[in-house]
C-alpha positions as CSV (number, residue, x, y, z in Angstrom):
1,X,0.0,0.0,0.0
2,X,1.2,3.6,-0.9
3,X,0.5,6.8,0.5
4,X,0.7,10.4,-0.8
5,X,3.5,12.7,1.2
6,X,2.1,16.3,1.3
7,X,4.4,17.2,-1.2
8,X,2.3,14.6,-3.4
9,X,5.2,11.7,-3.6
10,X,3.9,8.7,-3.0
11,X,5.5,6.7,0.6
12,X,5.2,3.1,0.5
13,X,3.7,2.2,3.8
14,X,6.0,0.1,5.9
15,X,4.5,-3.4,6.5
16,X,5.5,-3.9,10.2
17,X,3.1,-5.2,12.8
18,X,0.9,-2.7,13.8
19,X,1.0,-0.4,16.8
20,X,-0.7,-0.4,20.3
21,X,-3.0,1.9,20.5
22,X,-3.3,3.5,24.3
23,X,-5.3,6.5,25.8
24,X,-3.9,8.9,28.4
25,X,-5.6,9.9,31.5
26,X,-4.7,13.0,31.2
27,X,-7.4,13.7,28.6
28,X,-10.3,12.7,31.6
29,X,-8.7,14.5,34.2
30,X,-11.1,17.8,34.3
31,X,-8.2,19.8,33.4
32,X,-8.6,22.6,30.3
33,X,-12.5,22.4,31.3
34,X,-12.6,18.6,30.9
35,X,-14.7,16.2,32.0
36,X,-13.3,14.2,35.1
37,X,-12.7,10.5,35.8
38,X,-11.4,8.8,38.6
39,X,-8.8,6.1,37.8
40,X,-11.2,3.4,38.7
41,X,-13.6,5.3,36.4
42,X,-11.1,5.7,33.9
43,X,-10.1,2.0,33.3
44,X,-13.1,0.7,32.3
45,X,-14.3,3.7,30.2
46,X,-10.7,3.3,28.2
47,X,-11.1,-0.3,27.6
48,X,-15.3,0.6,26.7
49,X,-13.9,2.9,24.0
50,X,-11.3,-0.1,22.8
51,X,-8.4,0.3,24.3
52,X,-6.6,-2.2,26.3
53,X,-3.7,-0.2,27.3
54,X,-3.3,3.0,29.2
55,X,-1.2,6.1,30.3
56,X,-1.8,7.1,33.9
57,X,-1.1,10.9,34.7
58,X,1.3,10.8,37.7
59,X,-0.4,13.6,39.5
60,X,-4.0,14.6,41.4
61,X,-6.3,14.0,40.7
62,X,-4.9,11.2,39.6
63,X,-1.7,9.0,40.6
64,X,-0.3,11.0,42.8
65,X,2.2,9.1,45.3
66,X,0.8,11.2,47.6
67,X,-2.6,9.8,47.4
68,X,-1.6,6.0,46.4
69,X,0.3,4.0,48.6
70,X,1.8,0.7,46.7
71,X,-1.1,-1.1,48.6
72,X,-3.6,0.8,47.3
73,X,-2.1,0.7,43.7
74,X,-2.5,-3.2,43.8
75,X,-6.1,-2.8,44.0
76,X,-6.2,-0.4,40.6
77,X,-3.7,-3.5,39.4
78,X,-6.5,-5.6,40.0
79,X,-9.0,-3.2,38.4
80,X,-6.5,-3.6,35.3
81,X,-6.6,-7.3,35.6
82,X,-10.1,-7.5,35.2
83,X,-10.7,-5.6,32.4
84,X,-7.8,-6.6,30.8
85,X,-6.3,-3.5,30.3
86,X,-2.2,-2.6,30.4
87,X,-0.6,0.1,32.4
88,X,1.9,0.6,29.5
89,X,3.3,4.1,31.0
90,X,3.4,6.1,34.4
91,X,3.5,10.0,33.2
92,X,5.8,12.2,35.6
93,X,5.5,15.6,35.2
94,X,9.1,17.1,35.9
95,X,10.9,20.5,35.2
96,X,14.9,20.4,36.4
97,X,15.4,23.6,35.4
98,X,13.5,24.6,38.2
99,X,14.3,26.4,41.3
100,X,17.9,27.4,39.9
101,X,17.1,31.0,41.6
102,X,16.6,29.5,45.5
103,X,19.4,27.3,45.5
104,X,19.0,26.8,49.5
105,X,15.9,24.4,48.5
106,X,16.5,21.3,47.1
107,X,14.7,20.9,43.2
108,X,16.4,18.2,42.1
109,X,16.3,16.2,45.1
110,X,12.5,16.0,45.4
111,X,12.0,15.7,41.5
112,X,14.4,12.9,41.8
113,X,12.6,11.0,44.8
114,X,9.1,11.3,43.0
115,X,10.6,10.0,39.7
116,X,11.7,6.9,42.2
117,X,8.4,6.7,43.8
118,X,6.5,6.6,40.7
119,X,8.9,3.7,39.6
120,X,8.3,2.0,42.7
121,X,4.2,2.5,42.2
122,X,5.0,1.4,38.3
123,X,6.5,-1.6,39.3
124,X,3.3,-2.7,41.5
125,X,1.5,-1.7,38.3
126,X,4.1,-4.2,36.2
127,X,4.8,-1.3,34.0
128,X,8.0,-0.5,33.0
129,X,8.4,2.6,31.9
130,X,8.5,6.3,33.4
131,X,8.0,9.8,32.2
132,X,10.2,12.5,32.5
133,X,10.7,15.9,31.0
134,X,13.7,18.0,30.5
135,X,13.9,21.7,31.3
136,X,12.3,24.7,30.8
137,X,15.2,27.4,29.9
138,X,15.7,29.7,32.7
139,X,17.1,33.5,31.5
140,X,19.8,34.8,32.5
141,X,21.0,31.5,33.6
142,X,23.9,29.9,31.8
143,X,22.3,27.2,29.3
144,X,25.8,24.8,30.3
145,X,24.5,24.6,34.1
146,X,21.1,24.3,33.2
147,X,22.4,21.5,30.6
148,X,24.9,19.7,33.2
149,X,21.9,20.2,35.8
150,X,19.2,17.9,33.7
151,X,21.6,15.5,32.4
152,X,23.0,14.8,36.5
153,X,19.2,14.8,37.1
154,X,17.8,12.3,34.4
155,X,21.4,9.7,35.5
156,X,20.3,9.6,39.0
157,X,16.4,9.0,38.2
158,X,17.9,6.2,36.2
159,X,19.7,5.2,38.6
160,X,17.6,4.7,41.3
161,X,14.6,3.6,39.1
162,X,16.7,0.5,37.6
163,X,16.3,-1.4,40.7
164,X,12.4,-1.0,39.7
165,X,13.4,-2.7,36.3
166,X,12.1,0.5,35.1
167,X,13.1,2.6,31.8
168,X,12.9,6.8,31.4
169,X,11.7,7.7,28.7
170,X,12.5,11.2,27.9
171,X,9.8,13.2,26.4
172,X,10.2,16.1,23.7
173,X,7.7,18.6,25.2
174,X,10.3,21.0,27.3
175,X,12.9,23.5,26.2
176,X,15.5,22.0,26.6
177,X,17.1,19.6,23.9
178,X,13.7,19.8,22.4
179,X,14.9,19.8,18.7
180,X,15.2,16.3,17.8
181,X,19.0,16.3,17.1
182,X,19.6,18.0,20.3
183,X,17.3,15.7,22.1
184,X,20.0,12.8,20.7
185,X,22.5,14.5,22.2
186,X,21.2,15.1,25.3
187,X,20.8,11.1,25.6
188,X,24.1,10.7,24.6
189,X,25.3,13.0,27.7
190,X,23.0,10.8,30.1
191,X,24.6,7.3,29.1
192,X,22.7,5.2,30.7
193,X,21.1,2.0,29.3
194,X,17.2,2.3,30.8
195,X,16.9,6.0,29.2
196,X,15.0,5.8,26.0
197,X,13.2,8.6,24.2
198,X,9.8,8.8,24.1
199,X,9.1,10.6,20.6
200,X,6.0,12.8,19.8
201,X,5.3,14.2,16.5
202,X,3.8,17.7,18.2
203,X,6.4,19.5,18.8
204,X,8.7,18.8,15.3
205,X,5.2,19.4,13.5
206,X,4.7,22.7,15.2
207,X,8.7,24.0,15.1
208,X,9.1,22.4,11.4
209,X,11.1,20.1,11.3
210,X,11.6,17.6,8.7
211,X,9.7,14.3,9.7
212,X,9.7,10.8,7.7
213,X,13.6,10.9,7.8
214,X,14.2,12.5,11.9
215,X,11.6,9.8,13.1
216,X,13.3,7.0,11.2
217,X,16.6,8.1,12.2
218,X,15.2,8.1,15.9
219,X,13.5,5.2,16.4
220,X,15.7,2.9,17.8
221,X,16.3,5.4,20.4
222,X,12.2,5.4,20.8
223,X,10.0,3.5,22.8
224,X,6.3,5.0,23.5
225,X,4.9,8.0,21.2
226,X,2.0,10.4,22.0
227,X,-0.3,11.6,19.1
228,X,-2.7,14.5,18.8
229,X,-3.4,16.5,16.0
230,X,-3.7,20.7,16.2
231,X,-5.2,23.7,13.7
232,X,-3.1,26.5,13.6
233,X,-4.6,29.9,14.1
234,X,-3.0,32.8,12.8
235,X,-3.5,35.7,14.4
236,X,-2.9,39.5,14.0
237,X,-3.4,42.7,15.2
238,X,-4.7,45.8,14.0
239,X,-3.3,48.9,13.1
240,X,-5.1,51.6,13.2
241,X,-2.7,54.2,11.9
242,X,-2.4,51.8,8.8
243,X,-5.9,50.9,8.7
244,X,-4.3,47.2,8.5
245,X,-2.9,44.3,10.3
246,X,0.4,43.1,11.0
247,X,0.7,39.1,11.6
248,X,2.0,38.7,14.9
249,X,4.9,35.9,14.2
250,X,3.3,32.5,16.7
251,X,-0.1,31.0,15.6
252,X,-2.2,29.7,18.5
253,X,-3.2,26.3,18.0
254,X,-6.4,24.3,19.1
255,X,-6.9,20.3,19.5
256,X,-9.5,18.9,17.1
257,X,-9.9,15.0,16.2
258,X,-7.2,13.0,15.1
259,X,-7.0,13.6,11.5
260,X,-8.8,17.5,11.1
261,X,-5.7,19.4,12.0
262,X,-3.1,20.7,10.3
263,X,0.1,18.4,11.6
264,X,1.3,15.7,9.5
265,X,1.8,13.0,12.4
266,X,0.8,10.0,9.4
267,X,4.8,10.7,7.9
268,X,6.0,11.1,11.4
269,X,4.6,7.9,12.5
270,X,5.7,5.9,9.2
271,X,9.0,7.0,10.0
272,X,9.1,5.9,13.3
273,X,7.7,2.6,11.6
274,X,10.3,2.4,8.8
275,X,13.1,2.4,11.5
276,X,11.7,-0.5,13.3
277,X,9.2,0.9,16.0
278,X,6.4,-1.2,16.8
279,X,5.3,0.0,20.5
280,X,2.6,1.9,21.9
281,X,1.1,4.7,19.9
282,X,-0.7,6.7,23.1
283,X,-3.8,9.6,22.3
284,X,-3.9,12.2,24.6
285,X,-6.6,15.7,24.9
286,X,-4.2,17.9,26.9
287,X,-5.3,21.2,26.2
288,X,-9.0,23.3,25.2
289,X,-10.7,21.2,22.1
290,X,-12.8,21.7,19.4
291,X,-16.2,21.2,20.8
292,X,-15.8,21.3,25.0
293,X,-14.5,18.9,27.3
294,X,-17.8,16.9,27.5
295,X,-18.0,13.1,28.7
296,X,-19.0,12.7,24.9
297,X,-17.2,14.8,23.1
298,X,-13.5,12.9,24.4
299,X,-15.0,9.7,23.7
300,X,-15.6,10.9,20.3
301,X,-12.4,11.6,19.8
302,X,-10.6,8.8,21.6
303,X,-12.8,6.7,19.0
304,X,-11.7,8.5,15.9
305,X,-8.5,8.0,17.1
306,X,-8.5,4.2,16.7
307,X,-10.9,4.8,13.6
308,X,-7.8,7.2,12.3
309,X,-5.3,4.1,13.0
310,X,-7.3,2.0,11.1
311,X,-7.5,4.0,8.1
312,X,-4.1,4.6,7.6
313,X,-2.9,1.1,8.7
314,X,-1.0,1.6,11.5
């Protein structure tokens, strides 16, 4: 089977087995006007919509080591059981840049025991991977300390999360080493053999970069991806003197269902593909969407998700 690039090339379609498709809690976690699920809501509703594996947002209202002891967390591991879903991922929600201006309180320290903590509450789920991000740049702090900083960080949340038999997986959402050949290095720096990239076509799609060849290049590195798809709105403002507008230089951009926007995550995805991935591919409403945050309205567009992975063969 062949498809058509944008630029109207035909791509043969790489024949590998297909992808798992898994839904993130984050997109039923009332957040951005959402409607809100409780985990043991949440499992059955994913595996109602047809999935059978699942991202759990590491934080309230949801898996929050603060609210889930590993005792407790065996009883949602039972709830998994039974509905024979997968807890394929455990989504931290990290920022080692931060705090660089109070150096008398310790960041990177607490960051670094509730990376451990969720690999301890991961490996009660029998999950084995972890999600970390980078940095957010700090100005008019030097972007080597901030660099050394998050590379020190991510080594010892490795460290301490092997004896989970746990992996990092290193998400491209931050500022820091968020360009994909950047992002390479960045792993490089950290060396360690249970830190793996976890690859999302977003953020390249949104800064431009170039897709089918950086996602094939990647994927050996890769081991979970994250789809959504976007419109871009361009805005601008008006001048009165001119009786005109001038384009102000960022779009907004809005979530709509998988497929209506303007990112091109098919090539991204067959590159990853063509390079030999073959894990999850996760859907996730992380932001204001086209039509409200109803009950309804997510599950319609966790289902044309897997209707959009069926159509293009993935």
């Amino acid at each position: 089977m062949q498809n058509k690039t944008k630029s109207g090339r035909a791509r043969s379609i790489p024949s590998a087995s297909r992808l798992r498709p898994t839904i993130f809690s984050v997109s039923y976690a009332g957040l951005w006007g959402q409607a809100l699920l409780s985990l043991e809501q949440f499992i059955p509703h994913a595996r109602q919509l047809g999935f059978s594996a699942v991202e759990l947002m590491a934080k309230r209202p949801h898996l929050s080591p603060l609210d889930w002891s590993v005792e407790k967390v065996a009883q949602l591991g039972c709830l998994c059981e039974k509905h024979q879903v997968d807890v394929v991922c455990i989504a931290g929600y990290t920022d080692f840049g931060g705090g660089m201006d109070a150096a008398e309180v310790p960041f990177v320290d607490m960051q670094i025991q509730y990376v451990e903590s969720l690999a301890c509450l991961a490996q009660a789920l029998n999950c084995r991977l972890v999600r970390v991000f980078t940095a957010y740049e700090r100005d008019g702090m030097p972007l080597l300390r901030q660099w050394d900083r998050t590379v020190s960080a991510i080594q010892q949340c490795c460290d301490r999360c092997a004896a989970f038999g746990v992996v990092i997986g290193i998400q491209n959402h931050h500022d820091l080493a968020v360009h994909s050949k950047v992002l390479l290095e960045l792993l490089h720096d950290i060396n360690r053999t249970n830190c793996k990239l976890m690859l999302d076509p977003w953020s390249p799609c949104l800064r431009g970069e170039e897709l089918y060849e950086t996602a094939k290049s990647m994927a050996p590195h890769v081991v979970y991806t994250t789809l959504a798809d976007y419109i871009r709105m361009p805005r601008f403002k008006y001048q009165p003197a001119l009786v005109n507008y001038s384009p102000v230089k960022e779009d907004m951009v809005r979530a709509v269902p998988m497929g209506d926007g303007d990112l091109d995550s098919l090539t991204f995805v067959q590159g990853l593909k063509a390079g030999g991935y073959a894990g999850p591919i996760a859907y996730e409403l992380c932001s204001p969407l086209r039509g409200g945050g109803s009950l309804d309205n997510l599950d319609r567009c966790a289902k044309s998700f897997l209707d959009w992975l069926a159509i293009n063969r993935l």
